[in-house]
N, C-alpha and C positions, 0 to 999 in steps of 0.2 A: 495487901501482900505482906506477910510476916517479915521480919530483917533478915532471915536466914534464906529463904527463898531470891528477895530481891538480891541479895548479895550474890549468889551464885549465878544469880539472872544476870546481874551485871558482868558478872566473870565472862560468862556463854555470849554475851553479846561484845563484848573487848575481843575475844578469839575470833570471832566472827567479822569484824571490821578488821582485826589485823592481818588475816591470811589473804584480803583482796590486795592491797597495794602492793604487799609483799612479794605476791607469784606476779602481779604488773612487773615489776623490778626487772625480769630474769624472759618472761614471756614476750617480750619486746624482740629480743635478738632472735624471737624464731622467726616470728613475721615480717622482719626487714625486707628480706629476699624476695617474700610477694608483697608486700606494697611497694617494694620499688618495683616492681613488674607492673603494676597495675597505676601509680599515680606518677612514675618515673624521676623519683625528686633529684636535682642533682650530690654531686658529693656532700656537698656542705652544707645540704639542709638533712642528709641524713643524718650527718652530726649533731643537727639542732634538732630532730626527730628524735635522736638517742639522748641530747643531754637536757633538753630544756626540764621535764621534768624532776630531774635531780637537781639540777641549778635552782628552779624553784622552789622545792622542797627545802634545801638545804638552807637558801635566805631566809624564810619564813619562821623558820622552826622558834628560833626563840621569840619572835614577834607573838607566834602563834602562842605560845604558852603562857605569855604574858598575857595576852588578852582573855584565854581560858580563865587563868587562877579571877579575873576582875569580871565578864561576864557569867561565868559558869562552866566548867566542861562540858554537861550534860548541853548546855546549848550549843555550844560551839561544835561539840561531835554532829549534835544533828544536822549542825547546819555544812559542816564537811561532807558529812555525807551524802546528803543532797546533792551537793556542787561535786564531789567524785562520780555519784552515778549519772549525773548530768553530761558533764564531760565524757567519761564513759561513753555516753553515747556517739557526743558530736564525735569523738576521736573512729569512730566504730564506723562512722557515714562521711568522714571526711573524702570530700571531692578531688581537694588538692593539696599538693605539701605542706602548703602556708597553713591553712586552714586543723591542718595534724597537726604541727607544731602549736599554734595558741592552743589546741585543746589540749598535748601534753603539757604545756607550761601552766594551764587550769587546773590538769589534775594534781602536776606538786605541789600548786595553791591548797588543793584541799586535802592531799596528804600532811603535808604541814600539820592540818589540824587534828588528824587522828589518832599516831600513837603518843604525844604529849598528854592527849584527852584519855584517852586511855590508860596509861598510866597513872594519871592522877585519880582517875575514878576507881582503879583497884588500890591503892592506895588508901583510898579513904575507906572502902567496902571492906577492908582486910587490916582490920585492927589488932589481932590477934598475933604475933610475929610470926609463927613457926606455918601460919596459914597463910599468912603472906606471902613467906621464900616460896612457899609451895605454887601458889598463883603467881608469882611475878615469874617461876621458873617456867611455868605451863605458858603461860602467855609468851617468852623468849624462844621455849622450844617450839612452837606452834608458829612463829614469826619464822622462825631460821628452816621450818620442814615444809613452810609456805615458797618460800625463797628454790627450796628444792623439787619443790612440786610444779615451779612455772613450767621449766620445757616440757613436762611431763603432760601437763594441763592444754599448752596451748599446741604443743606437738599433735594428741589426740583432735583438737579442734580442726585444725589448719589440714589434716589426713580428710577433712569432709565437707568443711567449708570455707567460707571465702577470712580475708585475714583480720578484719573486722570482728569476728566473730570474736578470737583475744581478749576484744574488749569490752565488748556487749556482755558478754556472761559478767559482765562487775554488775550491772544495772538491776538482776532481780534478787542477788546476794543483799549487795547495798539497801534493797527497796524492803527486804525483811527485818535487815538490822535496825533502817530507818522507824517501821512500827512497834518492831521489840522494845526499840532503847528509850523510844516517845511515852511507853507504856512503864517499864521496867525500871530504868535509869533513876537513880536520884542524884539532885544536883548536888553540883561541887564548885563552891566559889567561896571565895574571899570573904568573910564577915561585914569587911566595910573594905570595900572595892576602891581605890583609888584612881583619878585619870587617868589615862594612858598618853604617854609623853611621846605626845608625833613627833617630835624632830629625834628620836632615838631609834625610831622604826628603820628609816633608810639608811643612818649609821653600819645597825646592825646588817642589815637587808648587803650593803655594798660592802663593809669588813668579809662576811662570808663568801659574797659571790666572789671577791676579788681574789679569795685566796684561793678559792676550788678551779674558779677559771684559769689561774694561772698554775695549779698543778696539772689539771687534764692539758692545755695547751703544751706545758712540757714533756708531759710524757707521749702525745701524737706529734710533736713536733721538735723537739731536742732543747735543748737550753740558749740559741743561739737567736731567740726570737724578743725583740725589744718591747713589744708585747707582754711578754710576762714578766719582766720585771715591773714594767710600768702599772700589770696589774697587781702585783703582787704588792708593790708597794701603796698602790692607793685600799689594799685591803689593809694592809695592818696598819697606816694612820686612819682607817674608818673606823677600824675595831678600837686601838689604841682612845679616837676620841669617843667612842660609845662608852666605851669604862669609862672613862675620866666623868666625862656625864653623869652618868649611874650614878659616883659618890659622891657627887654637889643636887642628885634630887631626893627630898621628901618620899615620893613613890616612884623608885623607878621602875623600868619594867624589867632588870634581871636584881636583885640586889646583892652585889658583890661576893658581899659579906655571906656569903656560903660558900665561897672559896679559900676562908678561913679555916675550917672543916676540914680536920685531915682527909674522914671517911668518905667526905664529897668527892673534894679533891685528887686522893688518892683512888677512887674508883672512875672516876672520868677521864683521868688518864690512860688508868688500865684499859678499859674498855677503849677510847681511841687506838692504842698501840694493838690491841688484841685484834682490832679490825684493821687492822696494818698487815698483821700478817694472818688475815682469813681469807680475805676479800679476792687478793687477786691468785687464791689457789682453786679457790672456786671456780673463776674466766679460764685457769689454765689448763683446770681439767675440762672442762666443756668442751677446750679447744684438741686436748686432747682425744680426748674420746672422737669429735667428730673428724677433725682432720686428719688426724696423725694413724688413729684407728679406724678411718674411714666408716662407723658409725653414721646409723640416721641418727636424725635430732631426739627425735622419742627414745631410741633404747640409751643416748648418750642421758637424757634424762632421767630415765628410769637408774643409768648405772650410777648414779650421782647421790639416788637418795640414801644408802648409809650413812653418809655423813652427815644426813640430815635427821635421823632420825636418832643416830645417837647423840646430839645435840638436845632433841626433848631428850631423851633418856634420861643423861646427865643434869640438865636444870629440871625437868621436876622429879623425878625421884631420889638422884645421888645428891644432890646438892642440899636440900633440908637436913637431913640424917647426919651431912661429913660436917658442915658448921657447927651443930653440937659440941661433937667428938672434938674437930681439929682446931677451931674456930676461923675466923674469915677468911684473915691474910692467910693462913696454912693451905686453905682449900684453894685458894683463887693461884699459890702459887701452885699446890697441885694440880689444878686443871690446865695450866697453863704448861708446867712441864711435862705432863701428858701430851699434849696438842704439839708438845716439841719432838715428844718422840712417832708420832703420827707423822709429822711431817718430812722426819727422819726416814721414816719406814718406806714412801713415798721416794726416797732415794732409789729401790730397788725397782722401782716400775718402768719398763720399758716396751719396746714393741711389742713383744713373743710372751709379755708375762701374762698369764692367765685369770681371768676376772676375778677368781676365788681368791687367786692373790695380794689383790689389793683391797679385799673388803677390810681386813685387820687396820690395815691404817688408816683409811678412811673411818671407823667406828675409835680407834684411838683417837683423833684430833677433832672427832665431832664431840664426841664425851667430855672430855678437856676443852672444848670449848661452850661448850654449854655448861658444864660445873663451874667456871670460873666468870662466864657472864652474867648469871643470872646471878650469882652473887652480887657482883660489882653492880650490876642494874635494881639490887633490892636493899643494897646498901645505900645508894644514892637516894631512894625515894625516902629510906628511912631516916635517913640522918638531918634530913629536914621539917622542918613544921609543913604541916597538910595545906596549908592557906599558898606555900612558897612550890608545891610540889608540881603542879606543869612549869613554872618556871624552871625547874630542876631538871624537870624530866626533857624538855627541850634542848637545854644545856647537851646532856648527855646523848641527845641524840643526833644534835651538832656534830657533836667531836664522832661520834661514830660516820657521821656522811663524811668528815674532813679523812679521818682515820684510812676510812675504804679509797678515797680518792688519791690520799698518800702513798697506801699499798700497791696499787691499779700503776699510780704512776711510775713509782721507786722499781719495784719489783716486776714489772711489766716493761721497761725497761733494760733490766737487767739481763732477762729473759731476750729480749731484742738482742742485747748487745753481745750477749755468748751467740746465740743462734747466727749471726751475720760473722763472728769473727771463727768458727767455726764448719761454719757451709764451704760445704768442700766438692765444688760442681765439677762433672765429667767433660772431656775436649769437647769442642764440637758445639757447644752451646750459644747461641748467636744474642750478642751483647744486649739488646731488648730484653730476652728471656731470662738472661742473667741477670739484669739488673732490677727486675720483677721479683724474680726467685730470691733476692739478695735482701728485698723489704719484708716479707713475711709470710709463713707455710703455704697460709690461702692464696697468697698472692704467687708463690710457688707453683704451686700445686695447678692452678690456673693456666699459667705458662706453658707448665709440663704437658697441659691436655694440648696445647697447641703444636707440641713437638712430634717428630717421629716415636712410633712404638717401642723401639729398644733405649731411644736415648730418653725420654719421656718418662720413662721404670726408673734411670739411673738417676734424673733431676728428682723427683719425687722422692728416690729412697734416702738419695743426701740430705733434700730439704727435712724430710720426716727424723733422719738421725740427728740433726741438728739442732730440730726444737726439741729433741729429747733432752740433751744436753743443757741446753738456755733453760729449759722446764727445772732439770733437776739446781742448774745453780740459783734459779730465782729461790726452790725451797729451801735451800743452804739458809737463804736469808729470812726468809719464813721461820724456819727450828731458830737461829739466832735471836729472832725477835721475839719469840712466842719464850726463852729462857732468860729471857733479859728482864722481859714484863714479870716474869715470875718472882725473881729477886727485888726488883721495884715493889710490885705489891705487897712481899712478905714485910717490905721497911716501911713503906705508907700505910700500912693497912693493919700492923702490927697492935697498935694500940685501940684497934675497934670491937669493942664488945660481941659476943656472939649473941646477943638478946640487942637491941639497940631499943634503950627504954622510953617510954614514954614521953619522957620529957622533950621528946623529939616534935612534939603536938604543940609545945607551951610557944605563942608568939613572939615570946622575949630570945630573940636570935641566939644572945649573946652564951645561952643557957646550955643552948644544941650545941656550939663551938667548943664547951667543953669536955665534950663528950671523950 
């Protein structure tokens, strides 16, 4: 197979591994409602049904990329994949709760391994820069129209089969990638591989869980839980001693010293903040559409994908072209103050406003978010040597799981706290129902079916006016964030070439840091 071929081969099989986890992400919240019919788990393994996967995913990540750059990607992807479509399955024939939970904590084990792996191996297939932004943009927008493609995907499924089904379609996706990539793939590793330093594994492994667990726990459960402090602090002494480590080893498995790097630096942060304020506009239009506009799940999915598809738009075709002209920092802060005023626009959306109406801002903050991630995601790969690049790449996709968890929690919150101090319930309403109505729409809305006919209309209509309001102040903070990031990256990002040259390849660290 010529270079030109396998390179694009490689591309088609990267897109191909990344749209499965991706729509898993989003396809999960369709199907809760029938496997809990069907395995009955109680509250709190629904929780661990919903979060083990991401808990997993997110510990791993830099574990995973470390071991990538020292065994190989090309191994490592195959061997994710495997263990994804394996799981896949068990997850699809799972008997009992227990039994769904380890499978989804298997499959963030082998999510871990694939977009790390994947990024490094376009990375290394896309030597040419301007063919790179192009790929690393196709590969982001394709990640982010995957993500908007789940309720769509599994909505359609679950309209004919049992809920299983969700997950079994990953097994013959995954089982083509797995012969593609066996066949296609060239490997990507290290020249001269060093050990891997077990005792940094669980460091990292507990610094992350501790801090994501204790954002999710605050945002379902308020700040008043001893619990999260107690996690939150055993995360950042795990993290604290993982670094300290890392700069007293020979090989460690992240090496610091790429956060010397403005352009690293300054794009991993952007990108965490940027997913700070994506993440939970996405849960709150979901929830909009289905709750608030009484939407089935499929058409609330289907009304979602503009935003997803302006997302590719933006990373692969606007984004190559404005770096040119603007160059980085200009663009990423354009995309980003684009994505403020989408979110802005998004101010005007309420009960009675008309579908047509909100596609504009939806495609304004899709656009602007894919212009300015796939920047900061093609800056990052490049501002490193290719031997360091799934470590990089894992980095960045840390702070993206930590980012979205931030968002989910800060501004999903926020949204609670207008919407409860704001609900404005009619007489008559017998204190159970109220204090139901008083936690959340669904839970609202719930109530309200239990109630009489007329009083039932007026609980609903408050609840529903209410989370209008909480919706619109969570985006106030959303636009604030999404224009804050922008100024950020115009001054971090300011001095990074819009060619990032080759010297980016040369092993000698110190060489990249000047850049």
């Amino acid at each position: 197979m010529n270079t030109s071929a396998r390179k694009w081969g490689t591309f088609t099989i990267c897109l191909l591994v990344a749209l499965v986890p991706n729509i898993d992400l989003t396809a999960l919240n369709q199907a809760v409602p029938h496997l809990s019919a069907d395995l009955d788990p109680s509250s709190t393994q629904i929780l661990w049904i919903a979060d083990a996967y991401g808990f997993a995913l997110a510990g791993l990540l830099i574990t995973m990329g470390g071991i990538g750059d020292r065994i190989g990607h090309k191994k490592l992807l195959l061997i994710g994949i495997t263990l994804f479509a394996a799981a896949s399955a068990v997850t699809a024939y799972a008997p009992t709760a227990e039994l769904l939970i380890a499978a989804r904590a298997m499959l963030g084990v082998a999510g871990a391994t694939l977009m790390p792996s994947c990024l490094s191996l376009i990375r290394r297939a896309f030597t040419e820069p301007k063919e790179r932004t192009v790929a690393v943009g196709a590969f982001m927008g394709v990640a982010g129209l995957a993500v908007g493609l789940g309720p769509v995907v599994s909505g359609a499924l679950l309209d004919h089969f049992w809920w299983g089904s969700v997950f079994l379609i990953n097994v013959p996706i995954m089982a083509v990638a797995l012969v593609a990539g066996a066949l296609v793939l060239p490997e990507s590793r290290t020249p001269v591989p060093g050990r891997l330093d077990l005792p940094s594994v669980p460091l990292s492994v507990g610094g992350v869980l501790g801090a994501v667990y204790a954002v999710k726990e605050a945002a379902a459960h308020g700040l008043d839980q001893p619990r999260i402090y107690v996690s939150a602090a055993l995360g950042v002494l795990a993290l604290a001693a993982f670094l300290f480590r890392q700069t007293r080893l020979d090989e460690p498995l992240i090496d610091v010293r790429l956060f010397r790097n403005a352009a690293f630096t300054g794009s991993v942060v952007t990108t965490m903040f940027a997913m700070f304020a994506l993440v939970a506009q996405a849960l709150i239009f979901s929830l909009f559409f289905q709750l608030a506009l009484g939407w089935s799940p499929l058409t609330a999915g289907l009304a979602g994908l503009p935003g997803a598809a302006g997302a590719m738009l933006g990373g692969a075709l606007l984004a190559p072209p404005l770096i040119g002209a603007l160059g980085r920092a200009r663009v990423v802060a354009a995309g980003m103050l684009l994505s403020a005023c989408g979110f802005t626009a998004y101010l005007t959306f309420g009960l009675d406003t008309p579908y047509w109406a909100m596609v504009p801002g939806m495609l304004l903050s899709g656009i602007g978010m894919g212009v300015a991630m796939t920047v900061t995601g093609d800056t990052v790969l490049a501002s490193v040597p290719k031997q360091r690049s799934g470590a990089a790449s894992a980095i960045a996709e840390t702070a993206t799981e930590l980012g979205g968890a931030l968002g989910m929690a800060i501004l999903g919150s926020v949204l609670t706290a207008v919407y409860r101090n704001v609900l404005d319930l009619p007489a008559g309403v017998p204190a159970p129902a109220a204090a139901a109505a008083g936690d959340s729409l669904g839970a609202a809305l719930q109530a309200a079916a239990q109630l009489p006919g007329a009083l039932a209309a007026q609980v609903a209509a408050a609840a529903r006016d209410a989370f209008v309001d909480g919706m619109h102040a969570a985006l106030v903070c959303s636009a604030g964030c999404a224009a804050l990031v922008a100024v950020f990256a115009l001054v971090t990002l300011r001095n990074v070439p819009k060619v990032i040259p080759d010297a980016a390849d040369d092993p000698d660290l110190e060489k990249v840091i000047s850049l």
